[in-house]
C-alpha positions in Angstrom: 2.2 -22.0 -0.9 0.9 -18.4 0.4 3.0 -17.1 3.3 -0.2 -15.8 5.8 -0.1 -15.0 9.5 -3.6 -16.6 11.1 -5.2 -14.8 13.8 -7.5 -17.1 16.0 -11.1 -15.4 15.5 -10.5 -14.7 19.5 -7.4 -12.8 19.2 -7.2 -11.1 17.4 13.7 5.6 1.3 16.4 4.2 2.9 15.5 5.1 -0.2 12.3 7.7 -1.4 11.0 7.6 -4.9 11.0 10.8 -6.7 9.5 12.1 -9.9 11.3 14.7 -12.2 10.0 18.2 -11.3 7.0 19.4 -14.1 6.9 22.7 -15.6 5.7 26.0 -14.4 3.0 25.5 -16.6 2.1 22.2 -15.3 2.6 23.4 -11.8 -0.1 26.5 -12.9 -2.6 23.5 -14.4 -2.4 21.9 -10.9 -3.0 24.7 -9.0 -6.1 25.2 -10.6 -7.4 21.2 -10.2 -7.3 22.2 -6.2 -9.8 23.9 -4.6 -10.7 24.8 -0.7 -13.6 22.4 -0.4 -13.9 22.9 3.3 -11.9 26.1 4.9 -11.2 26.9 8.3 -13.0 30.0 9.8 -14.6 31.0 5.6 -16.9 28.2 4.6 -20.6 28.7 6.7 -22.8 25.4 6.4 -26.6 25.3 6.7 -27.4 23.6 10.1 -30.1 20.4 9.6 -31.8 21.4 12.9 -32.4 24.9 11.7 -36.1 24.8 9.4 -35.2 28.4 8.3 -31.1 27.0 6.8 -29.4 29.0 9.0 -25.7 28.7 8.2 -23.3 27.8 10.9 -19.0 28.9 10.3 -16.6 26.3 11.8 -13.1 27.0 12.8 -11.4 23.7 11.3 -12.2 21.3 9.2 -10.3 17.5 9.1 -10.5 13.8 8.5 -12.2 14.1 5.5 -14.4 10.9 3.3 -15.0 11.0 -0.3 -18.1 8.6 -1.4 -19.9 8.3 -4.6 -23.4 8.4 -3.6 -25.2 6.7 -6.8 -23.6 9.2 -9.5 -23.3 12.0 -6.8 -20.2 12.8 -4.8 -20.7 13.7 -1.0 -17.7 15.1 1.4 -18.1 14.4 4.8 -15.5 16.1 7.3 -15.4 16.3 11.3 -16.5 20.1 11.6 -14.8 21.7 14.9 -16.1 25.2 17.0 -16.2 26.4 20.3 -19.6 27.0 22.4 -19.7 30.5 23.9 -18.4 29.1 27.3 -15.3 27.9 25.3 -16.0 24.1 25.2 -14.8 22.6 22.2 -17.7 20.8 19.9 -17.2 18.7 16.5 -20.0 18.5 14.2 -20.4 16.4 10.8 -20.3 18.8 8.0 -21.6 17.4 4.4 -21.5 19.1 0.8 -22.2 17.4 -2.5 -22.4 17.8 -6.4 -22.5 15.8 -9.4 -19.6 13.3 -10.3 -19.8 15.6 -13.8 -19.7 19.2 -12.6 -17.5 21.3 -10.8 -20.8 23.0 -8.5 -20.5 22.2 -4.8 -23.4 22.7 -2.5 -23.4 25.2 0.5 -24.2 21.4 1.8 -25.4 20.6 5.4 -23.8 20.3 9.0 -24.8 18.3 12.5 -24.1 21.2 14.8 -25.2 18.8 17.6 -26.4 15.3 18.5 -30.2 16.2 19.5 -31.0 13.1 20.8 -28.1 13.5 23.2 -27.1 16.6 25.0 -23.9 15.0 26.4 -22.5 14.5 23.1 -20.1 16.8 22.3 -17.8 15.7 19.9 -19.5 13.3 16.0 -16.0 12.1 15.2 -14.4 9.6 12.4 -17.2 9.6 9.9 -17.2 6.5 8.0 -20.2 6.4 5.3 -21.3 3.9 3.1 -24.0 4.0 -0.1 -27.1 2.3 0.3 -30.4 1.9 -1.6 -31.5 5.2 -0.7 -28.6 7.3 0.0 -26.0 6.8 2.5 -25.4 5.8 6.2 -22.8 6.9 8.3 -21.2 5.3 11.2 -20.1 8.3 13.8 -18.1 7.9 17.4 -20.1 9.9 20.0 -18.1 11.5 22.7 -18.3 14.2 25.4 -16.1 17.2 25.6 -13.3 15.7 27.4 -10.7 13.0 26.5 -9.3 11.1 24.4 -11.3 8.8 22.1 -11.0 5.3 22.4 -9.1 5.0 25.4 -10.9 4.4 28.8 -11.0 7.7 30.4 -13.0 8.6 27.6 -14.9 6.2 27.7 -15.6 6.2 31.4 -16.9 10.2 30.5 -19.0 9.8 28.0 -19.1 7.7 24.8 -22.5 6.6 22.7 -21.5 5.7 18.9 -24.5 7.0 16.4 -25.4 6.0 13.1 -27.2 8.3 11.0 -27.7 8.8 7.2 -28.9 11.0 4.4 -30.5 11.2 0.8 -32.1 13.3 -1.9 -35.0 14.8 -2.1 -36.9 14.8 -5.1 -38.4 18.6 -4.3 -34.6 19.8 -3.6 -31.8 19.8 -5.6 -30.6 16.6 -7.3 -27.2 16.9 -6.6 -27.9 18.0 -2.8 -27.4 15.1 -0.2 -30.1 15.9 2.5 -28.3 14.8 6.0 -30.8 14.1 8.3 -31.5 15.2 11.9 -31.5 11.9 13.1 -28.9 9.7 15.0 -29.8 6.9 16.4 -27.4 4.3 19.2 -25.8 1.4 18.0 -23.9 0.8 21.7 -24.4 -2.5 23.6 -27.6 -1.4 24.7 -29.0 0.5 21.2 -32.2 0.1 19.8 -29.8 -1.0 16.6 -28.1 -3.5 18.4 -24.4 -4.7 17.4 -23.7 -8.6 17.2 -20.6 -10.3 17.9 -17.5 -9.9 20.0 -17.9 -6.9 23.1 -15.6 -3.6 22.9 -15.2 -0.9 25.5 -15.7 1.0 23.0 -15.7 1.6 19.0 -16.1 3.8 16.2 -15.6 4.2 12.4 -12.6 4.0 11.0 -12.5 7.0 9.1 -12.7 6.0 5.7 -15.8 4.5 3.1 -17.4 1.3 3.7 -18.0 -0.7 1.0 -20.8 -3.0 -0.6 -19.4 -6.3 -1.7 -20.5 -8.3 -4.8 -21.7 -11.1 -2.4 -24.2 -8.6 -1.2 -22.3 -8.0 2.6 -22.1 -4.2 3.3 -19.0 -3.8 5.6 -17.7 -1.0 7.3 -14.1 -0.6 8.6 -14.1 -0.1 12.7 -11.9 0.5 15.4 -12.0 -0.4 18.8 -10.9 -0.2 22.4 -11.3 -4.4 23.4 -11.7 -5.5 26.9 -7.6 -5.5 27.6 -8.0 -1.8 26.9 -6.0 -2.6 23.1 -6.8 -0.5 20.3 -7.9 -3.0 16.9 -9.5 -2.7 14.0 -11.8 -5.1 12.7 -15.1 -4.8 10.5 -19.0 -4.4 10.6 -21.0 -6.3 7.9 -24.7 -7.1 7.4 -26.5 -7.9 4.6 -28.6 -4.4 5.6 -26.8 -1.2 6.4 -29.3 -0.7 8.8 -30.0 -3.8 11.1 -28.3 -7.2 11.8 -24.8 -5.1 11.7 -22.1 -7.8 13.3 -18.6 -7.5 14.1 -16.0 -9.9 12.5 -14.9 -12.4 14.4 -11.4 -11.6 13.8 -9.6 -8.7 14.4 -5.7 -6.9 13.5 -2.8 -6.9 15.3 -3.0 -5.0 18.9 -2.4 -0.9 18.2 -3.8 -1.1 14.8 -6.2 1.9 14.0 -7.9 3.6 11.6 -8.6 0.9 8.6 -9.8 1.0 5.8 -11.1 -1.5 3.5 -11.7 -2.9 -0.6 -12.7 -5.5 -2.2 -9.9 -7.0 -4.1 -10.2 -10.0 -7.2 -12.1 -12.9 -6.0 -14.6 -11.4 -3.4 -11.2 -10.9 -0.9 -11.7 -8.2 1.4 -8.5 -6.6 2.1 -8.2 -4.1 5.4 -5.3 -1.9 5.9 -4.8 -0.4 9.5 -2.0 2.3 10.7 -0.4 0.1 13.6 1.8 1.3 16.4 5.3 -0.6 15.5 5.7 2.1 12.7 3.5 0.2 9.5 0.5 -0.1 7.7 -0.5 -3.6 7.9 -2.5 -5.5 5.3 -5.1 -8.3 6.1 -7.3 -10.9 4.1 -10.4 -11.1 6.0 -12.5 -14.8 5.8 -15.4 -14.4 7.2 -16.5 -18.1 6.9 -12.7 -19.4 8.8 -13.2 -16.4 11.2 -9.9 -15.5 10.6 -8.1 -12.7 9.5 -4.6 -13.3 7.3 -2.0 -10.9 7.4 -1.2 -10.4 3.5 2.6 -10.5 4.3 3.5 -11.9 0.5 1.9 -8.7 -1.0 1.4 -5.4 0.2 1.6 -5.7 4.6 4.9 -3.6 5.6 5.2 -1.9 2.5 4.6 1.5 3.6 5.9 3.4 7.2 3.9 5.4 9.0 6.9 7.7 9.2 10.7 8.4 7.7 12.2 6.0 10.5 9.2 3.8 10.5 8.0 4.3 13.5 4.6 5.5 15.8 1.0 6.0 14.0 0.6 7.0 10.6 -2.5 9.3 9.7 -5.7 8.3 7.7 -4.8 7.4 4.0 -6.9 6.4 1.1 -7.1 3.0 0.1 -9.9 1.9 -2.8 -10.0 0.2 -5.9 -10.2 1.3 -9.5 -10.3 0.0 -13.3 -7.8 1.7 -15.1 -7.4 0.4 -18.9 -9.4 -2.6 -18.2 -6.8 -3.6 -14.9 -8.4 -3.7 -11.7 -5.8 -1.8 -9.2 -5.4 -0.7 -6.3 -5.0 2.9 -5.3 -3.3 4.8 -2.0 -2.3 7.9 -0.5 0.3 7.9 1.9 2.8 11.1 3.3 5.9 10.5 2.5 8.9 12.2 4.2 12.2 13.5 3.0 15.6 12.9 3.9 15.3 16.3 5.4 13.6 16.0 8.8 12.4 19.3 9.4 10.9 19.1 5.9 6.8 18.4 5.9 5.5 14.9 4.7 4.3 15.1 1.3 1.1 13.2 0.5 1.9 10.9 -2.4 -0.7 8.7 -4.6 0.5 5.2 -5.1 -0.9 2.4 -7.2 -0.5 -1.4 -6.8 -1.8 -4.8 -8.5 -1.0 -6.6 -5.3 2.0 -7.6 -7.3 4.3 -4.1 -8.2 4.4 -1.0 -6.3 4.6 2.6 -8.2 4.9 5.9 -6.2 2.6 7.9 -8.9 4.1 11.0 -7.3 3.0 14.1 -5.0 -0.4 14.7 -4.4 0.0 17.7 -2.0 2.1 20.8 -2.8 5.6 21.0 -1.7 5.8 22.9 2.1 2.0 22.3 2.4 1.6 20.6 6.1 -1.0 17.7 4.2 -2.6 14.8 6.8 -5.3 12.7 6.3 -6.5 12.0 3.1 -9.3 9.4 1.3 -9.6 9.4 -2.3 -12.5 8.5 -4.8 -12.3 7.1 -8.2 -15.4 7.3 -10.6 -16.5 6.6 -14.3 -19.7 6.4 -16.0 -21.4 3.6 -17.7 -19.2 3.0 -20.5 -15.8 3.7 -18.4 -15.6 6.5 -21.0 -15.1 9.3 -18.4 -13.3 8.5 -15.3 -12.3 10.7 -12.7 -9.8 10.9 -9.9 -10.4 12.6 -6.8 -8.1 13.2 -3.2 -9.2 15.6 -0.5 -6.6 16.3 2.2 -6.3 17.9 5.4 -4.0 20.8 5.4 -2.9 23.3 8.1 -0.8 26.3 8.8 2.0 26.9 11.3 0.7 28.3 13.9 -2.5 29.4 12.6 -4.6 26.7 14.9 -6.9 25.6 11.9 -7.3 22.8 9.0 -8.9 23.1 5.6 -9.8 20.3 3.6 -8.5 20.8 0.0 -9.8 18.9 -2.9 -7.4 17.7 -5.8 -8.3 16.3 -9.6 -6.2 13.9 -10.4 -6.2 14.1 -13.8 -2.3 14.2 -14.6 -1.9 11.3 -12.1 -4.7 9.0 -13.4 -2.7 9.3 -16.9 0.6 8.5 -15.6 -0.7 5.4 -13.6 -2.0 4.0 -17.1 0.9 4.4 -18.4 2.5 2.5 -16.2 0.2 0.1 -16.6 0.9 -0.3 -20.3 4.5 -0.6 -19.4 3.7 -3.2 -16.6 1.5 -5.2 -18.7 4.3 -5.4 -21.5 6.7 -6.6 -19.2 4.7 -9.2 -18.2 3.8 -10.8 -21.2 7.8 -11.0 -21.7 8.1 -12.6 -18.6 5.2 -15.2 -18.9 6.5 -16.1 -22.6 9.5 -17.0 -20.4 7.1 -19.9 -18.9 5.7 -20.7 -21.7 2.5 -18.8 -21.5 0.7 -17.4 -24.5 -1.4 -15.2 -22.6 -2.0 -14.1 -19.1 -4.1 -16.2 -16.9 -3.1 -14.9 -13.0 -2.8 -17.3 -10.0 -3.0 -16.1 -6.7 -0.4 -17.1 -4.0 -0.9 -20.4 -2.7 -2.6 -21.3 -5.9 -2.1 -25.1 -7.1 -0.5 -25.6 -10.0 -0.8 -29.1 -11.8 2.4 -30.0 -14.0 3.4 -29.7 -15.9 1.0 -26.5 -17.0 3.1 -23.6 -16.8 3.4 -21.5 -14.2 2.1 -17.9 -14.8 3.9 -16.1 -11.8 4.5 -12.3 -12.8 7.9 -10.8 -10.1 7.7 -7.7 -8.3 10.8 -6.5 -9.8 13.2 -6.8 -13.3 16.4 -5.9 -14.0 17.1 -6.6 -17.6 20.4 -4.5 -19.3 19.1 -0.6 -18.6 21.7 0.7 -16.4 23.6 3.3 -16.4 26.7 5.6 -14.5 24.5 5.3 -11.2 21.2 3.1 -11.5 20.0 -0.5 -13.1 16.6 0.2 -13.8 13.6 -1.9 -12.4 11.5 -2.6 -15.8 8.7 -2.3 -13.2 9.7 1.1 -12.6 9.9 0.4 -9.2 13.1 0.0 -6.8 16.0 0.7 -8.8 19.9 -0.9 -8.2 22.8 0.8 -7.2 25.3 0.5 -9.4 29.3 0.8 -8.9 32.5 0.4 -10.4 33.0 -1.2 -14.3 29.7 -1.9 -15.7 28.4 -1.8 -18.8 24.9 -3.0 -20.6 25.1 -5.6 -23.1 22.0 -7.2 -25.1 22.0 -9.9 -22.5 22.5 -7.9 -19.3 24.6 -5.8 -17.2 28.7 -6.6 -17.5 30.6 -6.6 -14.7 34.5 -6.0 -14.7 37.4 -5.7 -12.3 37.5 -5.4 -8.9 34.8 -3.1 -7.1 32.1 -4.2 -10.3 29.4 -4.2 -7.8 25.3 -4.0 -7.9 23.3 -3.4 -4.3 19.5 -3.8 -4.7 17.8 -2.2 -1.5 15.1 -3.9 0.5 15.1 -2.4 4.3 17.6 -0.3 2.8 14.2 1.4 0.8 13.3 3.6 4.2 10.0 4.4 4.9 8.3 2.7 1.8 9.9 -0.5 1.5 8.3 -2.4 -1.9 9.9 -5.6 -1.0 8.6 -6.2 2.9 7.8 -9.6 1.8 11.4 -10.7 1.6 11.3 -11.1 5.5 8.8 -13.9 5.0 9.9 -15.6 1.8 11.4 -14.5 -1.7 12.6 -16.3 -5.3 15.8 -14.5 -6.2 16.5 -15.6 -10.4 19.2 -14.3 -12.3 21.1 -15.5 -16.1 24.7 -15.8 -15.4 28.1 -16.0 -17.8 31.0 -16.3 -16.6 34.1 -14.6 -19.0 36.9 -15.0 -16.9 38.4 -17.5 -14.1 39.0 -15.7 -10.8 42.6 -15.6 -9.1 40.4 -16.3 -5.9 36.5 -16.9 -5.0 34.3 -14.2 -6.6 30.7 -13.3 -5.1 28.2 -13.5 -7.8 24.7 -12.7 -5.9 23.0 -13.0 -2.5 21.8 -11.0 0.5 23.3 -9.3 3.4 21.8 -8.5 7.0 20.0 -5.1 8.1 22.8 -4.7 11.1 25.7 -2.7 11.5 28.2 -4.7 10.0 25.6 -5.5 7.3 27.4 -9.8 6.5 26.3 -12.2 4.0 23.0 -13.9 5.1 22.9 -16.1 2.1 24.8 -15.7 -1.1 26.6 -17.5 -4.2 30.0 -17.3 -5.6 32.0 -19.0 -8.3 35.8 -20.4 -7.3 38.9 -20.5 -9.5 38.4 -24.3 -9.9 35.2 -24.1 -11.7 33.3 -24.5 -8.4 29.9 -22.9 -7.3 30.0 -22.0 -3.4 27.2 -21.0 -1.3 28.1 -18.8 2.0 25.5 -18.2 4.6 25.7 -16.3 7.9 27.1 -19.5 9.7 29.5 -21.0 6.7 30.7 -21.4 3.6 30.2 -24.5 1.4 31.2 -26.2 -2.1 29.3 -27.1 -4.5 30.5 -30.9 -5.1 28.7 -32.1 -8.2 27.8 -28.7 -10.3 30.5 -27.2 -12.4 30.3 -23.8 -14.5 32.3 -23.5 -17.9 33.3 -19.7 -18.9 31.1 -18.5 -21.3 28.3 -20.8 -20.9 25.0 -19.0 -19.6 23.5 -20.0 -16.2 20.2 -19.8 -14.5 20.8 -19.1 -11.0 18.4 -19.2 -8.0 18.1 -18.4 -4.7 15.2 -18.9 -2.6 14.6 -18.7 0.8 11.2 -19.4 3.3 11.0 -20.3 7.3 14.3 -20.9 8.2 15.1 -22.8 5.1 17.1 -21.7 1.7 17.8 -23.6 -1.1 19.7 -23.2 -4.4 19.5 -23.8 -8.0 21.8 -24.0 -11.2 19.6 -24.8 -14.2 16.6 -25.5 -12.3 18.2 -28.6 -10.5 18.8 -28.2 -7.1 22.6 -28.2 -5.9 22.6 -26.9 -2.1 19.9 -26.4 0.3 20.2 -26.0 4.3 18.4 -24.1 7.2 19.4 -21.0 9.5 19.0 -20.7 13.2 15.1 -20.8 14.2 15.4 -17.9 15.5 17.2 -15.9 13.1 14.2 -16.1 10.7 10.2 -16.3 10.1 10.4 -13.4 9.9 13.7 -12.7 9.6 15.1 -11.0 13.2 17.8 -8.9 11.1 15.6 -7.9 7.9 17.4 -8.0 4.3 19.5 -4.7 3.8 19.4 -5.1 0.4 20.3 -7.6 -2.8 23.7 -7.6 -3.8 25.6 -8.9 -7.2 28.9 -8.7 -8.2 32.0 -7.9 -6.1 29.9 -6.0 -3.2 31.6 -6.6 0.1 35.1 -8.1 -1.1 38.6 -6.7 -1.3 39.5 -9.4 -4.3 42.6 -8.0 -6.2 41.0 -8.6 -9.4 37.5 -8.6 -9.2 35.2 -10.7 -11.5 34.4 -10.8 -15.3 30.7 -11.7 -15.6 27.0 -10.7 -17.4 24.1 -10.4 -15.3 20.9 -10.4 -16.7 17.0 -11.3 -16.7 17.1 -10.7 -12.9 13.9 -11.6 -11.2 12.3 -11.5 -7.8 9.3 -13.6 -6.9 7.1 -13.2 -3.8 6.9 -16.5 -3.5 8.9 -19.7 -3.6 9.7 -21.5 -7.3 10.7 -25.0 -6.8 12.6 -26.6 -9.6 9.9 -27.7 -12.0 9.0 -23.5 -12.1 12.5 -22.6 -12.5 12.8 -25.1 -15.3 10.0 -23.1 -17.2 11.1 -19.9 -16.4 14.7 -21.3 -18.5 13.4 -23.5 -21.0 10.7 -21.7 -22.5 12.0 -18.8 -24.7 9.9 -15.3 -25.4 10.9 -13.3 -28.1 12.3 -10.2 -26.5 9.9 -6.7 -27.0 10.3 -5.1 -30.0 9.4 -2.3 -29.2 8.6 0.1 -26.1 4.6 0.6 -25.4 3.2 3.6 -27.4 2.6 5.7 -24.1 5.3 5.5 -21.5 5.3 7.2 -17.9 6.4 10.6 -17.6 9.2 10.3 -15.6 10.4 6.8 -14.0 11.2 7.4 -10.0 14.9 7.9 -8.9 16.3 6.1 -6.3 18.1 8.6 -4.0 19.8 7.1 -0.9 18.6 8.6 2.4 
């Protein structure tokens, strides 16, 4: 079944993935795919109040929105100057061109709201394409405090909607933003339905028009109990009828941003305050909005230890080679603490996780960021676009910097190919001939095969330090006597040992889900009976003392034995005989874990309530092999097919998964990735 959190509809790396350095003249090709699009105290902007185009020069530019306004890309950024008196304003600033040239527009600015002299500050555009053009959802605020928190509030606070278009005597790629902003508070002529906020605004990032006709724009909000949340607008008009959702994130979740994902699903993602961006599966009919904690919720930290607000990141959708995929940028910090976050793109089919690689240049003090992918008719020519904040020390201004991401667009359909070919192995494993997805929680009538893909692999490619995740995801640690074999990885002697990192990860942690409910599968042969009881797989504790929260081992009297945080058990009907290949299973969900030889069921028991659901001390990491024990000898064993499901496999699925044999790939796919990420232990 799907492991969701429900919200009422009233409440509501260490580990870092790194890609082999490029060439100089790689690194020269990059430079010149970034450009200034907006630049602090240099680019002047026509003002929309001004008949005569008078150009206005801003000291700082930031939170910047990409949006493909039918076949025309439009930038929108918060513009910030000081008045002559010294008070600090922030204006929208716009500028446009075709999705097919390289030719910006001097573009346009809101120097001021003129309906409302006590607005100082047009902050977190979030736009969104309509018939005509676009609208755009804008927090009004005076010149003092912080938005969305009271004392702002309690100043001055009147959130505005305006919009733009083209003009047919004007130049066709030129958005015309218009001098026009009308209120959509409590009391607007455009009046808000739904719940009641102290206050609210965008969320920073593009709304989105769904295939069920619903326009929906991400917002966040300061409720009654004076908590930040995020929730959504949506209407079937981007002007009127505009209503809040009935459910709403997590308290201290900000800045979403939202897609449509396979199905008509609308996934939100919001920064929240315990440290991670949180993922949610909005209903609109149930009024309820799921925390997606069996896919991507948790994955990525907000920071290197996980903790406080992240900034803005881009989160959208894209075809890429026929896939439908989702795309994000997220900073990602080094080891090195006084070392800048580097903005990374990632990309995600709600099942793996690939860290694409740096976006930003190495140094370069990046923050928020949005991203835009766009193709023409025939998906012939695509493009891939980020635009970044970036600042330097001291110099009390940010730029908006524009980046093609050409190189990056290849690489993720490369590792699309390679994805895709691992899949079809995996499926023939069930006994599929071709993929057909289910979603979690997805019924499954036996005996049809199952057609789960895992979110990681480790087959035999290992070497002195690493076992490769076919995924090119999160890699294994590797130590002692190992060596690959056609059927796996062999381990030998005392020390052979395998550590596969969940919390362990860091920051980015591709396994998050494990806190909530996780298939662990593995082929086993044993070569040699033990002098004492050898530890075969499992899972330790994120603590100090990191102990077994759930593991198996094989005995020197041909025994299988199951040790969990509380005790150790036998086995007293299953047997193994050396040589003989094993499938082996562990899976674990509430507070209950189960395991399986062969697909038949041999142990199963329960933790403490409280220990898990979710899990009060997180996975550390996966372990196989002797990891953790001073045995004099060690084990002699193979390891192989090694996979990890985001969901629970009873016994009629693990059957498949054994049964059903798939001739292995012949070959590698014709295009691989560049460079597959190393795992480098923080």
């Amino acid at each position: 079944m799907s492991r969701y959190l429900f919200f009422s509809a009233v409440l509501l790396l260490p580990v870092v993935l790194l890609m082999c350095c490029g060439s100089g003249e790689a690194e020269a090709a990059d430079k010149s795919l970034r450009s200034k699009l907006f630049e602090g105290g240099i680019t002047e902007i026509p003002d929309v109040k001004d008949p005569g185009g008078a150009k206005k020069k801003f000291d700082s530019f930031s939170s910047p929105v990409l949006l493909d306004v039918h076949g025309v890309i439009v930038a929108f950024a918060e513009a910030h100057y000081k008045g002559t008196d010294g008070t600090s304003f922030t204006a929208l600033a716009t500028r446009s061109k075709k999705s097919a040239e390289n030719l910006w527009t001097d573009g346009k600015a809101m120097v001021r709201d003129a309906f409302d002299s006590k607005v100082a500050r047009l902050v977190y555009p979030t736009p969104i394409t309509d018939n005509e053009g676009a609208s755009i959802l804008l927090g009004g605020y005076g010149d003092w405090g912080i938005p969305l928190t009271k004392s702002a509030g309690c100043y001055h606070w009147k959130p505005r909607y305006g919009w733009g278009d083209f003009s047919k005597e004007k130049d066709e790629r030129e958005f015309d933003l218009h001098n026009d902003l009308s209120d959509v508070s409590r009391d607007g002529v455009h009046k808000i339905y739904g719940t009641s906020y102290m206050q609210y605004n965008g969320g920073g990032s593009p709304g989105i028009k769904m295939t069920n006709g619903n326009y929906v724009l991400p917002v966040q909000a300061l409720s009654e109990d004076e908590k930040n949340v995020s929730l959504v607008l949506y209407s079937t008009n981007t002007w009127y009828g505009l209503t809040f959702s009935a459910g709403r994130s997590h308290a201290g979740c900000t800045r979403p941003a939202v897609l449509e994902w396979e199905g008509g699903k609308l996934l939100v993602m919001a920064s929240c305050a315990d440290g991670y961006r949180r993922v949610y599966d909005v209903h609109f009919k149930e009024k309820t909005w799921a925390e997606a904690v069996d896919t991507l919720s948790g994955v990525w930290g907000n920071s290197l230890n996980r903790k406080g607000y992240g900034v803005q990141g881009g989160f959208i959708t894209a075809t890429i080679g026929g896939k439908k995929v989702i795309l994000l940028s997220q900073l990602v910090y080094p080891k090195e603490k006084e070392q800048k976050g580097q903005l990374h793109l990632w990309l995600t089919d709600m099942k793996r996780i690939y860290d694409v690689g740096p976006i930003s240049t190495e140094g370069e003090n990046a923050g928020a960021s949005t991203l835009l992918h766009t193709a023409n008719s025939d998906k012939k020519e695509e493009k891939l676009y980020c635009a970044y904040e970036t600042s330097s020390d001291g110099a009390g201004k940010q730029d908006v910097v524009l980046v093609d991401l050409g190189v990056q667009l290849a690489e993720a359909k490369k590792v699309l190919e390679v994805w895709d070919a691992n899949d079809m192995y995996v499926l023939g494993r069930q006994g599929c001939a071709k993929i057909v997805w289910a979603e979690p929680g997805t019924a499954t009538q036996k005996p049809v095969p199952l057609r789960y893909v895992p979110a990681g692999f480790l087959s035999n490619n290992t070497n002195e330090t690493v076992w490769k995740d076919e995924y090119l995801g999160v890699n294994a640690i590797v130590e002692g006597n190992l060596t690959a074999t056609k059927d796996g990885v062999r381990f030998y002697g005392a020390g052979a040992q395998a550590r596969w990192p969940v919390i362990e990860q860091g920051q980015n942690q591709h396994y998050h889900f494990t806190k909530y409910g996780l298939t662990l599968v593995a082929t086993v042969t044993i070569h040699a009976k033990p002098s004492s009881s050898i530890s075969l797989m499992g899972m330790r504790v994120n603590d100090d003392k990191k102990p077994i929260l759930f593991g198996l081992s094989y005995t020197n009297n041909n025994k299988w034995e199951v040790t969990t945080k509380k005790e150790t058990k036998i086995t007293p009907l299953k047997t193994w005989e050396l040589g003989k290949p094993y499938q082996v299973a562990l899976t674990l969900q509430s507070n209950d874990w189960r395991v399986y030889v062969d697909g038949e069921e041999v142990q199963r028991g329960n933790f403490e309530e409280y220990l898990y659901y979710p899990l009060r001390h997180s996975i550390s990491h996966f372990y196989f092999g002797d990891e953790g024990r001073e045995a004099t000898t060690g084990g002699h064993m193979t390891v192989g097919n090694v996979f990890l499901f985001n969901r629970l496999l009873d016994a009629g699925a693990l059957k498949s998964l054994k049964e059903n044999t798939a001739t292995a790939l012949q070959k590698d796919p014709k295009a691989k990735p560049s460079s597959s990420p190393c795992n480098t232990p923080i």
